[in-house]
C-alpha positions in Angstrom: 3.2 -8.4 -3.9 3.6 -4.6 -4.1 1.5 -2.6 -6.9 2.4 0.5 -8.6 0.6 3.4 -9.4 -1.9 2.1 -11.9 -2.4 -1.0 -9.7 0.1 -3.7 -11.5 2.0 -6.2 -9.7 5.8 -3.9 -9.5 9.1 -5.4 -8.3 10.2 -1.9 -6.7 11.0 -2.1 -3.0 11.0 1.9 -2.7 8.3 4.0 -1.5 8.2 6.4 -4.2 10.3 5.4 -7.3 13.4 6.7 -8.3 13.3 5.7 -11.9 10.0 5.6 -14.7 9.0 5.1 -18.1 10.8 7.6 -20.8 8.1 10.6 -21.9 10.7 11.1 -25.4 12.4 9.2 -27.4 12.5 4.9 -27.8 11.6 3.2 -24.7 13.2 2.8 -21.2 13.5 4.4 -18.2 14.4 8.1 -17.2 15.9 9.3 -13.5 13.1 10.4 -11.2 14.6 11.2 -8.1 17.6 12.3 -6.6 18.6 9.0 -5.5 18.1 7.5 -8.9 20.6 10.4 -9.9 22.9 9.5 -7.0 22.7 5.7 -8.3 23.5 6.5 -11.7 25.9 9.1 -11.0 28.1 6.6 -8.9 27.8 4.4 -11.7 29.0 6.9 -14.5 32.2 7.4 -12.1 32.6 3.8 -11.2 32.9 3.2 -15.0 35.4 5.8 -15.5 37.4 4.6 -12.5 37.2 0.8 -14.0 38.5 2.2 -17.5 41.3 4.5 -16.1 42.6 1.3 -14.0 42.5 -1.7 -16.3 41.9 0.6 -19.8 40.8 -2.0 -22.7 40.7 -4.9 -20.2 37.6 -3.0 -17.8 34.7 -4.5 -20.6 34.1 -7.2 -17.7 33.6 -5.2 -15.1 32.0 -2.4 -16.7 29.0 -5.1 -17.7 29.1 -6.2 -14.0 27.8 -2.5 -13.1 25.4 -2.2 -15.5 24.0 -5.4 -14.4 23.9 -4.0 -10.9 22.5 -0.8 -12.2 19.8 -2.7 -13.9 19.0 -4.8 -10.3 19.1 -1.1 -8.6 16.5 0.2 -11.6 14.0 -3.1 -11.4 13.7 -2.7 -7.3 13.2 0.7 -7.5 11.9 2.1 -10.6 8.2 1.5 -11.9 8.0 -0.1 -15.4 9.9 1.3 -18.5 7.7 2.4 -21.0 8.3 5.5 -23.8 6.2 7.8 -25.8 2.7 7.2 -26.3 2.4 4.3 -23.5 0.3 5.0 -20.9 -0.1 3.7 -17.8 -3.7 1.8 -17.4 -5.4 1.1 -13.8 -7.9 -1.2 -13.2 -11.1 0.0 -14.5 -9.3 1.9 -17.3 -10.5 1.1 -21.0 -8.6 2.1 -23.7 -10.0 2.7 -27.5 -9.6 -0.8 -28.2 -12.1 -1.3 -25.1 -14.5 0.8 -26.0 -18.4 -0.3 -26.0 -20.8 2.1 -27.0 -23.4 2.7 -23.7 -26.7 3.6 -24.0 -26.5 6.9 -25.5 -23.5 6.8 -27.0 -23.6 7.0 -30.6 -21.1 7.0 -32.9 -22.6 8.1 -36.3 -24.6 11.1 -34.5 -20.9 12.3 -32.5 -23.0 12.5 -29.3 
């Protein structure tokens, strides 16, 4: 199985990723590369092509593509994530994690 960046198990079949965690605002994915903005540009125009041909009736179709679009962003994207996540290797403690070493003392700040 292939492994991103901070060495989880990743569906993405690219090389580097065209699409990764949101830095603002909720949670999700953002475009990182001009193939991910290729991608969702064909979509955007796809959708408006569906709407201008079968106008109220395009609601199937239109969830077909953004079921496609969500295949396209699961093989080649890394994992959605938002503000405040960050990514954790192996090896990588968070606060949670932490246990004081020797020398490390909390009440002293040293």
């Amino acid at each position: 199985m292939p492994t991103g960046d901070d060495g989880r198990v990743t569906l993405r079949r690219t090389r580097r990723p065209w699409f990764g965690p949101k830095r603002l605002l909720g949670w999700g994915w953002r475009v990182n590369s001009w193939q991910g903005r290729v991608v969702t540009a064909v979509l955007l125009g796809l959708v408006v092509l569906a709407r201008t041909w079968w106008g109220s009736r395009a609601w199937p179709v239109i969830v077909g593509l953004l079921a496609v679009y969500l295949v396209v962003i699961l093989l080649s994207g890394d994992r959605p994530g938002g503000p405040g996540i960050r990514p954790r290797g192996p090896g990588d403690r968070g606060p949670q994690d932490h246990r004081p070493g020797p020398g490390d003392d909390r009440r002293t700040g040293s």
